[in-house]
C-alpha positions as CSV (number, residue, x, y, z in Angstrom):
1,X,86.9,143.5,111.1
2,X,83.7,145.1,109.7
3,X,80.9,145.4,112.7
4,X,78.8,142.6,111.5
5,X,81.1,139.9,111.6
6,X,82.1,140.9,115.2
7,X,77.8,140.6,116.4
8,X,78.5,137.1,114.4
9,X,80.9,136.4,116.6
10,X,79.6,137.8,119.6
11,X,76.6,135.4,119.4
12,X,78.6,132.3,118.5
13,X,79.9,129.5,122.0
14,X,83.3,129.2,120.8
15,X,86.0,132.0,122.0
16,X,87.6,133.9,119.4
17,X,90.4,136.4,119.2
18,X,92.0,138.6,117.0
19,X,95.4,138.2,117.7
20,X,98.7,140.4,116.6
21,X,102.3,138.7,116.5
22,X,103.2,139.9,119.3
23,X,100.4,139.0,121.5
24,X,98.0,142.0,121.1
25,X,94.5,140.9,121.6
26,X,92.6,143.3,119.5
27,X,89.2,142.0,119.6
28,X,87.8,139.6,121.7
29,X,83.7,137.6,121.4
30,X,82.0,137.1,124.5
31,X,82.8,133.4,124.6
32,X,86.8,134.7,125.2
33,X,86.1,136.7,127.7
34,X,83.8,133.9,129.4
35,X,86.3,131.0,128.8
36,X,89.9,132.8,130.0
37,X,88.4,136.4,131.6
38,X,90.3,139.6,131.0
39,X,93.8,138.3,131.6
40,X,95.6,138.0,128.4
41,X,99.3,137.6,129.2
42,X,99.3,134.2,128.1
43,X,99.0,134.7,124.6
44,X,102.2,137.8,124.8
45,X,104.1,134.8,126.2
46,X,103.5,133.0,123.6
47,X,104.5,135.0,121.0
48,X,108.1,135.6,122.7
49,X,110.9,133.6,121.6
50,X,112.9,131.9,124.2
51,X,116.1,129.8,124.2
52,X,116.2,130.4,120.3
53,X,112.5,128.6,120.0
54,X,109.5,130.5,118.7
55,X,106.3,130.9,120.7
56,X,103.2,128.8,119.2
57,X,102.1,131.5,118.2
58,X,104.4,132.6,115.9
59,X,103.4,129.1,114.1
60,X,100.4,131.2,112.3
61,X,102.1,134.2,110.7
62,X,104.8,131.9,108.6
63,X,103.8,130.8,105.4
64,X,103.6,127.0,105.3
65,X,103.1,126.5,109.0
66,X,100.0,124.1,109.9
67,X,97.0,126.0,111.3
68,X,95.8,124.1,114.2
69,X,97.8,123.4,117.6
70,X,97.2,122.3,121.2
71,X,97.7,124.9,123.9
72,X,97.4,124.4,127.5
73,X,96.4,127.6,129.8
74,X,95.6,127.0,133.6
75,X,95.0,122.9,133.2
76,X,92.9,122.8,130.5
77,X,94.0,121.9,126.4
78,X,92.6,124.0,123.8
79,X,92.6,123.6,120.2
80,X,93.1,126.5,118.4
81,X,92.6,127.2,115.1
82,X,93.0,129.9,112.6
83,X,89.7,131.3,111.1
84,X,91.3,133.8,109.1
85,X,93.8,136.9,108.4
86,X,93.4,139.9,109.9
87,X,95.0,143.2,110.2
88,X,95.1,144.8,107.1
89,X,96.7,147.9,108.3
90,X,99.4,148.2,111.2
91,X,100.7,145.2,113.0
92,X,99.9,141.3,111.0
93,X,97.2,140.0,113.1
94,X,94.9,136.2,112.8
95,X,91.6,135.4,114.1
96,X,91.7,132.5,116.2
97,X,89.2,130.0,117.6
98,X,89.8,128.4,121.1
99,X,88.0,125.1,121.5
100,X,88.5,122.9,124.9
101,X,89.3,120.1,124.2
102,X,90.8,118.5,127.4
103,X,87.9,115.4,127.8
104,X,89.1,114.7,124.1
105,X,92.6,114.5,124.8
106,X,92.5,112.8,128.1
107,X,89.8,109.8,126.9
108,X,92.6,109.6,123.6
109,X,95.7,109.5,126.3
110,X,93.7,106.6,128.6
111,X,93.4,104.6,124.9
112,X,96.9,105.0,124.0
113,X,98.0,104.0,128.0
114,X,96.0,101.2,127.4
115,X,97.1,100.1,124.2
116,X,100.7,100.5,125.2
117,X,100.4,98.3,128.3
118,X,98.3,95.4,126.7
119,X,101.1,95.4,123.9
120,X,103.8,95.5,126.9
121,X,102.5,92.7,128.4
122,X,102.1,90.7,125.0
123,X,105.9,90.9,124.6
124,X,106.6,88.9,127.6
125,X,105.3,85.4,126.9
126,X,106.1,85.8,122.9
127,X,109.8,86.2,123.5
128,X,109.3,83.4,125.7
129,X,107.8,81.1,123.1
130,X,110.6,82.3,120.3
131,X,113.2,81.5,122.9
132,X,111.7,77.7,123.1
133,X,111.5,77.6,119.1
134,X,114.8,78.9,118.6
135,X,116.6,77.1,121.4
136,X,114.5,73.5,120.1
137,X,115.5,73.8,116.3
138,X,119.4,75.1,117.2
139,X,119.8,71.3,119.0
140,X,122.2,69.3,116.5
141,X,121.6,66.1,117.9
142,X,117.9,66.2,118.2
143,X,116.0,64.1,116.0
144,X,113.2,65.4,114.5
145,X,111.0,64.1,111.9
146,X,111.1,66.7,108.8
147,X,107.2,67.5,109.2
148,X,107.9,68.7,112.7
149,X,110.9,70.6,111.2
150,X,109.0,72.5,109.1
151,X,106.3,72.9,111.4
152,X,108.7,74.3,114.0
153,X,110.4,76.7,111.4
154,X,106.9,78.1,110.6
155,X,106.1,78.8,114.1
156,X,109.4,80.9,114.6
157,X,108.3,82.6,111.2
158,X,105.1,83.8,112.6
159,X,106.3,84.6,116.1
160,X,109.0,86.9,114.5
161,X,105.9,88.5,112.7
162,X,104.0,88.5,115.4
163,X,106.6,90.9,117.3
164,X,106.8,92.7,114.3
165,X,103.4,93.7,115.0
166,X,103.6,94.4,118.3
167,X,106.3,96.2,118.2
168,X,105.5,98.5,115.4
169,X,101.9,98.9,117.4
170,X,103.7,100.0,120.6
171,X,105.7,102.6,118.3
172,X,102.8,103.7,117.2
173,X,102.0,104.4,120.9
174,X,104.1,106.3,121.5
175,X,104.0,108.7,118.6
176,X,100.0,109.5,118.8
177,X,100.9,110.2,122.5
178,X,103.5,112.2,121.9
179,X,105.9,109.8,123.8
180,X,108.2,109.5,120.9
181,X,111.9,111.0,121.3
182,X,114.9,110.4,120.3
183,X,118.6,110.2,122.2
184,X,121.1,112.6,121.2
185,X,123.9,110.8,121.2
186,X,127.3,110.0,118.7
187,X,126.2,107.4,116.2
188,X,128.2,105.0,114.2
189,X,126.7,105.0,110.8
190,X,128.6,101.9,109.9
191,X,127.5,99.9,113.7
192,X,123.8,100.7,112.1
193,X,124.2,98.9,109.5
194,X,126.0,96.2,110.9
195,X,123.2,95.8,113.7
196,X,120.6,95.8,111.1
197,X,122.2,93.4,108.7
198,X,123.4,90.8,111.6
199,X,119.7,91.0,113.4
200,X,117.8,89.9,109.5
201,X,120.6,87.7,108.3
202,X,119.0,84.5,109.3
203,X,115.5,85.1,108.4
204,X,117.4,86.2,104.7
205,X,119.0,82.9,104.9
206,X,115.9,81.1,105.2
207,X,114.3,82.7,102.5
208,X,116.9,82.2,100.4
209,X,117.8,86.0,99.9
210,X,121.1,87.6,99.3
211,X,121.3,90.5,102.2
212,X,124.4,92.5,101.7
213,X,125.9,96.0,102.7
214,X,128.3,98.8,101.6
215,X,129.9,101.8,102.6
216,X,132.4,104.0,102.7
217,X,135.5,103.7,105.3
218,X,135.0,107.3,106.0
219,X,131.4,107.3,106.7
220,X,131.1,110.3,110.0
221,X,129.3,110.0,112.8
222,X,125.8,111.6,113.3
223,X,123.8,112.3,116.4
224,X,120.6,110.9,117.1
225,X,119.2,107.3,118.6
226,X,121.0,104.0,118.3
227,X,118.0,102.0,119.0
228,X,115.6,104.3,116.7
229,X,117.4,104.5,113.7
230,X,118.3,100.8,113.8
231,X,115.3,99.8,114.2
232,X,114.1,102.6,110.7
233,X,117.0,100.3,109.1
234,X,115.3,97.3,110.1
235,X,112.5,98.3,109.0
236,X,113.2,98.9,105.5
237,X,115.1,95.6,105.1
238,X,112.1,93.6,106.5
239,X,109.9,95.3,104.1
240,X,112.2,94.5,101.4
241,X,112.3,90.8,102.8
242,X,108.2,90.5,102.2
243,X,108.7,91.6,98.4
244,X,112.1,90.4,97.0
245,X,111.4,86.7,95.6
246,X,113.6,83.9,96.4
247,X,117.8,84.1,95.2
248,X,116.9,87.8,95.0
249,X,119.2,90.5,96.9
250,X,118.7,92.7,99.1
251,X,122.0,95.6,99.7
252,X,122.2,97.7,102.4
253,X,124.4,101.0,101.7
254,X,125.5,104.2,103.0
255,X,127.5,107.4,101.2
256,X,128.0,111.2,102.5
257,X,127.0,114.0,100.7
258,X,129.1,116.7,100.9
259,X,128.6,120.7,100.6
260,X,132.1,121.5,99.4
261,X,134.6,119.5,101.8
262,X,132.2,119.4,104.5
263,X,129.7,116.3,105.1
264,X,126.6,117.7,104.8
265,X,124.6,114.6,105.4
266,X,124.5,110.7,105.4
267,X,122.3,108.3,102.4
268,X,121.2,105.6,103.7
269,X,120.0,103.2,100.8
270,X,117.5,99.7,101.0
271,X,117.7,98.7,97.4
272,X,115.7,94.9,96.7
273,X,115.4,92.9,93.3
274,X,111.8,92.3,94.7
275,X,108.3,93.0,92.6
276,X,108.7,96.5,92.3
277,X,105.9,99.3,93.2
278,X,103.2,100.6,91.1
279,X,103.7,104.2,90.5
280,X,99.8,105.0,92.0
281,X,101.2,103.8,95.1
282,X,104.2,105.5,96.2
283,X,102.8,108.6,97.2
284,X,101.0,106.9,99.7
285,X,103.9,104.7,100.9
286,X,104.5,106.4,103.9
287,X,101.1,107.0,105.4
288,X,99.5,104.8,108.4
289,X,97.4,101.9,107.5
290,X,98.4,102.3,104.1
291,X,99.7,99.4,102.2
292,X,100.2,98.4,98.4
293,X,98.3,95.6,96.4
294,X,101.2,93.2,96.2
295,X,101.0,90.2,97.9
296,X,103.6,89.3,100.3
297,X,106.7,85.9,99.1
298,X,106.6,85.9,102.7
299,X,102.8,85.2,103.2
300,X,100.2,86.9,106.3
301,X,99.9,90.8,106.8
302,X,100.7,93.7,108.7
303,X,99.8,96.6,110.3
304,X,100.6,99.2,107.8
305,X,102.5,101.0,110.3
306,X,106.2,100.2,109.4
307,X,107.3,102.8,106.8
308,X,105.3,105.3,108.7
309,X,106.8,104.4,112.0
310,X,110.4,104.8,109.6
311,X,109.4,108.2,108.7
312,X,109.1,109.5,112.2
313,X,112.2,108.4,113.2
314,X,114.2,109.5,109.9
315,X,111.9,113.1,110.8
316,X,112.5,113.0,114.1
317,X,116.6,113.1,113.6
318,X,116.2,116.2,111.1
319,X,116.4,114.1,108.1
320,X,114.0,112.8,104.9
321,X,113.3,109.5,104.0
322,X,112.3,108.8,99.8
323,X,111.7,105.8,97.5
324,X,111.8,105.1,94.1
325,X,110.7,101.9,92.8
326,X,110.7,100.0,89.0
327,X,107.4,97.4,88.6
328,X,109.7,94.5,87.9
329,X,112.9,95.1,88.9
330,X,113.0,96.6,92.1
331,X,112.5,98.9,95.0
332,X,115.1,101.6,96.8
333,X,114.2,103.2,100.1
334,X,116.4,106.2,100.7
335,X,116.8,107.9,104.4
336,X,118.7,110.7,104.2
337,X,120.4,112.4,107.8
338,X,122.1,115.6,108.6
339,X,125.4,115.0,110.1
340,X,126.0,117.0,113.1
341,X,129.5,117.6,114.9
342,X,129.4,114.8,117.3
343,X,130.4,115.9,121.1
């Protein structure tokens, strides 16, 4: 680093380091030295590899890694950021910028608390009044005018949406706040399916909607979350359910893929006879808040949040998740999972 750049530095609030791969600091600005003193065995810890993970260090010599992460030293969160590459000769080496950002992160965990509890405590009464609706319209012998009927049936509707929301906004949570894990536990590919498929089949029914599903008798068990990747299954089927007119199907399926004899990994497959996607739109089908222009069979919105919410649980088990879609004639969402030996 020429001599110039380093009085730039020197002058600027923000501490920056040149930092080697294995912890090295090999220069240092003033701000540094004000902000974490002469003591640098932090930043050799973090370059060591422990337990067979990688330091976050590490995280900014591999090519492809993201440049920016959260560290915390003595209490305090820092974001740090690579400016550039340095080192030419001996040892690889990055300049890094260390900005506090602890006030940041604490006023954006109190939001997320907050959101999570207000959405917690939304659940109670709604799956009180879907009970009422659902126990009111499954009485055979009461009498009830057809407008009422109808009226009742369209109050279940949009309380079942109205969870939808709610639930998808308390997922979302927990992934901005980092809450979001997943069991590691022996799952039944086939039990997914068949939780999925019996949890939608009435709502299918309503609509008039063919839901079906497939698979293989020899289907292996994976590890991963129950409730999680039920709920990515769900997803996808209820997504399907908004676009596939009525009399349309809707088939659930699963195959292995196999790397010689060995299963390699589990296909999981949403396929509709719904509307279709415009191609414009299915790079962005996965995002948050993103949503396509087609309207809804099923009328009223969302939150934009489901196939995104899908994608971190499909990512969060190792796996992938795809579509491919046909303006027209249809729509398949793909999550793909490795299988692991189960215990």
């Amino acid at each position: 680093m020429t001599s110039q750049a380093t009085s730039i530095l020197d002058k600027i609030p923000v501490a920056v380091a040149v930092v080697s791969d294995t912890g090295a600091i090999e220069y240092r600005n003033h701000a540094f030295d004000e902000t974490f003193g002469d003591d640098g065995n932090w930043l050799k810890e973090a370059s060591r590899a422990l337990a067979g993970e990688r330091g976050w260090l590490q995280t900014f010599f591999i090519a492809g890694e993201p440049r920016s992460v959260d560290v915390e030293v003595d209490g305090r969160i820092y974001r740090v950021d690579q400016i550039m590459t340095a080192g030419d000769q001996g040892a690889p080496a990055v300049a890094l910028s260390f900005e506090d950002v602890t006030a940041q992160r604490q006023a954006e965990q109190a939001k997320s608390d907050f959101t999570a509890q207000i959405v917690h405590d939304l659940r109670g009464p709604l799956s009180g009044i879907q009970g009422t609706l659902e126990f009111v319209l499954s009485q055979e012998g009461t009498k009830l005018d057809s407008m009422y009927t109808d009226l009742l049936t369209e109050a279940q509707r949009e309380s079942e949406r109205m969870m939808n929301l709610i639930n998808e906004i308390l997922d979302f949570s927990k992934i901005q706040s980092g809450n979001f894990s997943v069991e590691t536990e022996p799952v039944r590919v086939a039990g997914l399916l068949k939780r999925a498929i019996r949890s939608l089949q009435s709502v299918a029914a309503r609509d008039e909607i063919f839901l079906v599903s497939a698979h293989g008798r020899d289907i292996p068990q994976i590890i991963g979350s129950v409730e999680k990747l039920t709920q990515a299954i769900i997803n996808l089927i209820s997504n399907s359910l908004k676009f596939t007119p009525k009399k349309g199907l809707i088939s659930v399926g699963a195959q292995i893929v196999r790397n010689g004899d060995a299963p390699e990994s589990i296909v999981i497959t949403v396929t509709d006879s719904g509307m279709g996607i415009k191609p414009a739109d299915l790079q962005k089908m996965f995002e948050k808040y993103k949503q396509t222009g087609n309207k809804s069979f099923r009328g009223g919105g969302g939150t934009g949040l489901g196939l995104y919410i899908v994608k971190q649980i499909v990512e969060a088990h190792g796996g992938e998740v795809s579509v491919a879609s046909i303006e027209g004639v249809g729509t398949s969402m793909v999550m793909r999972l490795p299988v692991k030996r189960a215990a």
